[in-house]
N, C-alpha and C positions, 0 to 999 in steps of 0.2 A: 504494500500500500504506500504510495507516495504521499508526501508531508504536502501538506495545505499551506498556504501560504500568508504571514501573518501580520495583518497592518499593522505598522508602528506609526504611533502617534507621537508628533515631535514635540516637546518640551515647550511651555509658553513664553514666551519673550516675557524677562519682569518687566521690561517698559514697555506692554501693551495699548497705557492710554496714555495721550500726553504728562508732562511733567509740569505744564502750569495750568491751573486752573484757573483760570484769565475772571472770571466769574469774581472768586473770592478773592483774588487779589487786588480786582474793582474795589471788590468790600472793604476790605482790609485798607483801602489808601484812603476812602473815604471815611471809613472809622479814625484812623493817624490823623489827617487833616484837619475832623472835627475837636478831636480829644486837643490836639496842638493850638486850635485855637482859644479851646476854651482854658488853657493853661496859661496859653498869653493875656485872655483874659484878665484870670484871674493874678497874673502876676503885675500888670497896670493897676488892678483894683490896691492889690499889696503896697506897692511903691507909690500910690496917689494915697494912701492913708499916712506910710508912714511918712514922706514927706515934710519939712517942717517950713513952713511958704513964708514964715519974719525971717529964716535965716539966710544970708549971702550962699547963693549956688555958687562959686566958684569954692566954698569949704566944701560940699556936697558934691560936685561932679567924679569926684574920682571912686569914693566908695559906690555912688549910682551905677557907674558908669560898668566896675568891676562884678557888679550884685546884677544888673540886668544882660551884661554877656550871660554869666555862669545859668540865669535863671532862663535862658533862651536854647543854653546847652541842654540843660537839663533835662526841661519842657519836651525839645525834641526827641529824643532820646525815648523819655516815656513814650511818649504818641506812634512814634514807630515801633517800640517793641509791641506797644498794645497793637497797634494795627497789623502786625506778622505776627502774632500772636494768632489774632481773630481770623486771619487769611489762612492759615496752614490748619486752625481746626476745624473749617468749614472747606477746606478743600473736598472734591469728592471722592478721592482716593486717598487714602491718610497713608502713608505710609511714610517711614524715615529718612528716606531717600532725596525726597524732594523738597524738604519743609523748608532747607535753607536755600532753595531757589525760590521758595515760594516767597519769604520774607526778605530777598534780595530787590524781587519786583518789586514789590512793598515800595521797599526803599526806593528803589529808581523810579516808579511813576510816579511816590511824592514829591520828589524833590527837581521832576522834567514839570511837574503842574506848578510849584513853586516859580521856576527858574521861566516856564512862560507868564505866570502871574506875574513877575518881577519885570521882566520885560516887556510887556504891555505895560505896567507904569512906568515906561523911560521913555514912552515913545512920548 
């Protein structure tokens, strides 16, 4: 009796579906953008309270000046991780693979929306 002949089924590609989920990285930039504004917000509200408006700003420009870089650092900082964050666990495929491209994107369409915001007010 001769042997029958036996499909083999070949192994799945682990990258079967893309690697960015364009969807949730939408998300995730508009989540960063929101949270980033409302931290700028809320750091203008901070430094218009503590403010002291009888004193000479030239004793006050240098501590302001050092306290709203650091708080501009910061703010972003937060807003992007929250928004790669939120991007990589609503992506539709989770897996470990891709999180930090997914929060790279993140990064890169906040900071190309930024960089066109910025440039439309120069013009």
């Amino acid at each position: 009796m001769a042997p029958e002949p036996v499909a083999m089924r070949s192994a799945p590609h682990p990258y079967s579906h893309p690697l960015v989920d364009w969807g949730s990285a939408i998300a995730g930039t508009l989540v960063a953008i929101a949270i980033g504004f409302a931290l700028l917000v809320l750091g203008v509200a901070i430094g218009a309270t503590a403010i002291n408006p009888w004193q000479g700003a030239s004793e006050q420009a240098p501590a302001w000046t050092i306290g709203g870089g650091l708080w501009m650092i910061f703010s972003n900082l937060v807003a992007l991780q929250v928004g790669a964050f939120i991007a990589v666990r609503a992506a539709r495929w989770p897996d470990h693979h891709s999180g930090m491209l997914q929060g790279l994107v993140v990064w890169a369409l906040a900071f190309g929306i930024a960089a066109t915001v910025l440039g439309f007010g120069v013009m």
